[in-house]
Backbone as ProteinMPNN parsed JSONL, in Angstrom:
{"seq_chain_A": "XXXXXXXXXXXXXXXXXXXXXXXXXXXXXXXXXXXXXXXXXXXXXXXXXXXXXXXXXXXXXXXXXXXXXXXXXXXXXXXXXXXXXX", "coords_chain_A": {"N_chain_A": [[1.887, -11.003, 28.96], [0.617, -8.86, 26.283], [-0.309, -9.671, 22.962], [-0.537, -7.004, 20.785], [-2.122, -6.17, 17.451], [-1.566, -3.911, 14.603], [-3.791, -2.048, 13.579], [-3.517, -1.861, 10.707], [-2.156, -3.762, 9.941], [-3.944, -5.468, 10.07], [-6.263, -4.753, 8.218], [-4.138, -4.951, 5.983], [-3.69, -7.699, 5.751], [-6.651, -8.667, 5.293], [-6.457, -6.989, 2.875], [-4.766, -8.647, 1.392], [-6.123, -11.425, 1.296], [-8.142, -10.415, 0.183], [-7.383, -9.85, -2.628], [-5.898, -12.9, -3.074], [-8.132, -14.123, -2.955], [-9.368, -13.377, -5.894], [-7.336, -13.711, -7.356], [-8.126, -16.615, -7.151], [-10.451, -16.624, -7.938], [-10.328, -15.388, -10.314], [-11.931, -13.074, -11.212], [-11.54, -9.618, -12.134], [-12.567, -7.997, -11.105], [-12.88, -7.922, -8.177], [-10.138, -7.76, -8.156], [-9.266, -5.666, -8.762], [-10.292, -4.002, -6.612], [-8.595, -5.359, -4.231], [-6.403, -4.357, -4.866], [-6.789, -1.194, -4.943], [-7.039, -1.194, -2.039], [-4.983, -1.9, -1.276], [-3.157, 0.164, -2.161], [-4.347, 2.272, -0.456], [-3.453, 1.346, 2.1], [-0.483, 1.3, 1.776], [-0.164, 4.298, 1.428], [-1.169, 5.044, 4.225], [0.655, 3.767, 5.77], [2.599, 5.123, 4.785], [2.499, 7.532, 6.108], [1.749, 7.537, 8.726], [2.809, 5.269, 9.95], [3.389, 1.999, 11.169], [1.877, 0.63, 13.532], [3.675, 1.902, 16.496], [5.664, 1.917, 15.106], [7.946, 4.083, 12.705], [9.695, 3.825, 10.802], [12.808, 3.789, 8.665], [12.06, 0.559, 8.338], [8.999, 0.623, 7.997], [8.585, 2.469, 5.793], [9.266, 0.991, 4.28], [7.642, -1.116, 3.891], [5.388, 0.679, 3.396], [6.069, 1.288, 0.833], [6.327, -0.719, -0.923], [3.709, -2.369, -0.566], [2.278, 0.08, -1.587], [3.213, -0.066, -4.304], [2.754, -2.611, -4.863], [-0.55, -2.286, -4.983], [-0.527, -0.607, -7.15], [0.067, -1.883, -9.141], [-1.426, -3.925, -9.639], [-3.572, -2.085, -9.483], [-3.771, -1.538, -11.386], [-3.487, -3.71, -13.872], [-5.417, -5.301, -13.142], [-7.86, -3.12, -14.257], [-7.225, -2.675, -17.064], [-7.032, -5.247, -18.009], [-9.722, -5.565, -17.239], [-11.144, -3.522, -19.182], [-10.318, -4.38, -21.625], [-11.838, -7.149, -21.523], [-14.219, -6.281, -21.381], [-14.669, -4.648, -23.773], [-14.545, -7.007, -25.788]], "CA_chain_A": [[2.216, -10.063, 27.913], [-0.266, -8.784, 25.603], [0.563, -8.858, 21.709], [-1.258, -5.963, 19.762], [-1.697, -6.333, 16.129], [-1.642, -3.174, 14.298], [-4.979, -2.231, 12.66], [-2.946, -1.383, 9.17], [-2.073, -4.792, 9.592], [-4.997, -6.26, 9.615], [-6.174, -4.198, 6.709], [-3.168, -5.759, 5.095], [-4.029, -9.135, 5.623], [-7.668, -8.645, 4.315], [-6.63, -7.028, 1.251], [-4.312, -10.161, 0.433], [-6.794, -12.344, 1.191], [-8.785, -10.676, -1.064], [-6.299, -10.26, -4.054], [-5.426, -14.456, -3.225], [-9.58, -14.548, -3.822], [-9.482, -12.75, -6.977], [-7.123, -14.487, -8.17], [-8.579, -17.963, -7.208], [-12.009, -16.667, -9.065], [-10.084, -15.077, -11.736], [-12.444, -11.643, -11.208], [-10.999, -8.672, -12.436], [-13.174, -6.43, -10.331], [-12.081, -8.031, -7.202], [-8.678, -7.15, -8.057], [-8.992, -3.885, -8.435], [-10.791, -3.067, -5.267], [-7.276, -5.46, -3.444], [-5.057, -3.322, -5.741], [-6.863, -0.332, -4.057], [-7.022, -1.149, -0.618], [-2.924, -2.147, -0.651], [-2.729, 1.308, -2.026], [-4.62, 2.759, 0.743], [-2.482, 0.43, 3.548], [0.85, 1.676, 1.435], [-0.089, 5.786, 2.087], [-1.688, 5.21, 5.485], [1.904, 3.67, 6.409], [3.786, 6.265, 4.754], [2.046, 8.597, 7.032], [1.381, 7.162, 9.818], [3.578, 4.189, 10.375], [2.652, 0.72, 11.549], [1.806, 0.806, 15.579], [4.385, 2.815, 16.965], [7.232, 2.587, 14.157], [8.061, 4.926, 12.026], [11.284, 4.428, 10.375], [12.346, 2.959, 7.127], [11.191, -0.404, 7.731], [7.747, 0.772, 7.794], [8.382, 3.133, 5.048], [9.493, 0.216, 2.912], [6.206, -1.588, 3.909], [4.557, 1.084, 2.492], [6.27, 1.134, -0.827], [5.836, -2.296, -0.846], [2.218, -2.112, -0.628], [1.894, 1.106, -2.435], [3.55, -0.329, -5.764], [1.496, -3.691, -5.523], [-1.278, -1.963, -5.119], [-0.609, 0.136, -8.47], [0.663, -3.221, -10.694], [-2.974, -5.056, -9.442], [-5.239, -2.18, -10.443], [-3.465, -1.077, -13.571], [-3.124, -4.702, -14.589], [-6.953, -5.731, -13.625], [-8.539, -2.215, -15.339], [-6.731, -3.061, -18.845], [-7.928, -6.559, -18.545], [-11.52, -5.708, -17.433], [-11.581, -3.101, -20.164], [-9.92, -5.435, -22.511], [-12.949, -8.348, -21.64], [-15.997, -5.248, -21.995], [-14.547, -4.597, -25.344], [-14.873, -8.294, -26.839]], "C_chain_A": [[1.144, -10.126, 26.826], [-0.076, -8.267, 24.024], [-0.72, -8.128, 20.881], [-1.177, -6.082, 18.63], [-2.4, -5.245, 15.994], [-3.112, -3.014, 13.754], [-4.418, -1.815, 11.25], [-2.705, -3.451, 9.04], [-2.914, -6.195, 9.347], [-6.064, -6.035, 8.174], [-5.434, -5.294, 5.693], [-3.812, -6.525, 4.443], [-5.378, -9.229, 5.048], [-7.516, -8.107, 3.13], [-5.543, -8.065, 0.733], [-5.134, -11.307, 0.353], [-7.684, -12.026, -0.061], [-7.987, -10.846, -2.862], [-6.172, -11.584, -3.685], [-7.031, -14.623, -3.911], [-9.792, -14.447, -5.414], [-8.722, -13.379, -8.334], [-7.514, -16.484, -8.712], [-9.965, -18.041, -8.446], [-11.641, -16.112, -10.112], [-11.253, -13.802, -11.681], [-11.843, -10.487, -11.631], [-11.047, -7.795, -11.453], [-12.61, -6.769, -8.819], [-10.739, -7.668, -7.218], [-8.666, -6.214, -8.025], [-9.424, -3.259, -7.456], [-9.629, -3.605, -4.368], [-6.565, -4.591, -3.729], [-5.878, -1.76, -4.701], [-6.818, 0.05, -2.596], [-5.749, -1.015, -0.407], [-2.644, -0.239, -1.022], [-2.838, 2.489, -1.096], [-3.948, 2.27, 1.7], [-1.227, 1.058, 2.74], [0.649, 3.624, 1.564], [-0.448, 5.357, 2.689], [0.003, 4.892, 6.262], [2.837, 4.344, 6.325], [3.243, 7.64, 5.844], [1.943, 8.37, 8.194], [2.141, 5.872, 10.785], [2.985, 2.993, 10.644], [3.317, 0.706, 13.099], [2.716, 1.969, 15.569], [5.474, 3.058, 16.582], [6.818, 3.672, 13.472], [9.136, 5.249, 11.607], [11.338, 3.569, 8.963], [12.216, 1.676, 6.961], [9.777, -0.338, 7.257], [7.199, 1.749, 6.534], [8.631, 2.069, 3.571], [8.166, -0.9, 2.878], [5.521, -1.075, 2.868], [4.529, 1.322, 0.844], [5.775, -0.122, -1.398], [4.256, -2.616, -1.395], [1.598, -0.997, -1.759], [1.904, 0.407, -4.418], [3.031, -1.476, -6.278], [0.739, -3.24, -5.847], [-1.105, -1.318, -6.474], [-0.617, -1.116, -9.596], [-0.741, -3.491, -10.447], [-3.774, -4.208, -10.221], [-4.79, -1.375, -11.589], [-3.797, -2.349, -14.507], [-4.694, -5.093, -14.843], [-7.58, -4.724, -14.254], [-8.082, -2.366, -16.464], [-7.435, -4.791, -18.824], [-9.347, -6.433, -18.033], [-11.684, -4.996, -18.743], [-11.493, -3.844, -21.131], [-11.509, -6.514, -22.725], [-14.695, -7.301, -21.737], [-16.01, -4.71, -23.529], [-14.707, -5.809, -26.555], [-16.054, -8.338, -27.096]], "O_chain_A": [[0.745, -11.222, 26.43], [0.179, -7.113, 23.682], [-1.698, -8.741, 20.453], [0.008, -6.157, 18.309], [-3.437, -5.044, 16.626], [-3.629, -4.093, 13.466], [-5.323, -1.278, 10.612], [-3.107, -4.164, 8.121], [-2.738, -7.292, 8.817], [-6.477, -6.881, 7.381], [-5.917, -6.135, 4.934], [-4.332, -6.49, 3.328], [-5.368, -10.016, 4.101], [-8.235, -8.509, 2.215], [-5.536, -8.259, -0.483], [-4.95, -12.146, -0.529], [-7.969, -12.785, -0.988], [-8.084, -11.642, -3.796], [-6.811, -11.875, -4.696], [-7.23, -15.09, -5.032], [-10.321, -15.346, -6.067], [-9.036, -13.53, -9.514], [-7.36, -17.196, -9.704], [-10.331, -18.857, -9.291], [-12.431, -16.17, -11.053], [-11.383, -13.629, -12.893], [-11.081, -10.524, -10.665], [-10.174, -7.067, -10.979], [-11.913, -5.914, -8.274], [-10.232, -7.245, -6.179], [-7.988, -5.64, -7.173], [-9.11, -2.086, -7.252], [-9.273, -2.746, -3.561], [-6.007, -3.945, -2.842], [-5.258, -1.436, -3.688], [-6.636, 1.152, -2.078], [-5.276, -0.238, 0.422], [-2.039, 0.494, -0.24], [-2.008, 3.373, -0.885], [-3.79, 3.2, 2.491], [-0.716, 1.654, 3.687], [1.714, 4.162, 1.87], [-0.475, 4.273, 2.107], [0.467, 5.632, 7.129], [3.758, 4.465, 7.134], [3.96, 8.602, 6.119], [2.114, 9.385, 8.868], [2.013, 5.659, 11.991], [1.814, 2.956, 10.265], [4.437, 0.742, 13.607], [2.582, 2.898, 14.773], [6.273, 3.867, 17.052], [5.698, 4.181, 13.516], [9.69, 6.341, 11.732], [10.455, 2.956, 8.364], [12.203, 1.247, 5.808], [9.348, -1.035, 6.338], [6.02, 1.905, 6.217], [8.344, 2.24, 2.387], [7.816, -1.423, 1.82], [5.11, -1.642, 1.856], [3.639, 1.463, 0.004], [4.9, -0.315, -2.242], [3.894, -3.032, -2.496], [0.689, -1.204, -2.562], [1.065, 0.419, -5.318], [2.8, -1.689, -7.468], [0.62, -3.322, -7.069], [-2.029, -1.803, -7.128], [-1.235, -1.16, -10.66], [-1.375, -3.129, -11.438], [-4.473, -4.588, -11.16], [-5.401, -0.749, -12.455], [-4.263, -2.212, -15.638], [-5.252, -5.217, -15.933], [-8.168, -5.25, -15.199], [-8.993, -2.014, -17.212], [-8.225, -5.261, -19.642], [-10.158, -7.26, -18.449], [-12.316, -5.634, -19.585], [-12.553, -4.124, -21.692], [-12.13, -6.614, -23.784], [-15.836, -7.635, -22.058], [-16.972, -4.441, -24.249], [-14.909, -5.661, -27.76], [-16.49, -9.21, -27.848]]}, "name": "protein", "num_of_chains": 1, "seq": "XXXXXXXXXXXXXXXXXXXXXXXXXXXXXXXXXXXXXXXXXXXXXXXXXXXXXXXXXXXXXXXXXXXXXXXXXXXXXXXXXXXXXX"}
């Protein structure tokens, strides 16, 4: 038996790795490009599903994803602007 991992889900998993980076280096700018990617992986799943679902677990994925993605790069663009203004 051969297990398939989604390519959304590998997405995923690289943009948490990078948001976990971002926050290890404390970067701003790295956050906001994780915060964008999850937002890209949270619509790609509302559209498209993950593999061959398409029901509301995968729609709550994408909220999931969608609404991190918004908190990360609202939160890191006010604190980069915040640290170009000191």
């Amino acid at each position: 038996m051969v297990v398939s991992i989604p390519l959304i889900m590998l997405f995923a998993g690289f943009a948490w790795m990078i948001l976990i980076l971002s926050l290890w280096k404390d970067d701003k700018m790295i956050g906001f490009i994780a915060g964008t990617f999850l937002i890209v992986i949270g619509i790609s799943s509302f559209i498209y599903g993950v593999g061959s679902l398409n029901d509301y677990l995968t729609r709550a994925f994408g909220y999931v994803h969608f609404g991190i993605g918004i908190i990360v790069c609202i939160c890191s663009g006010l604190e980069q602007i915040q640290e170009w203004g000191d």
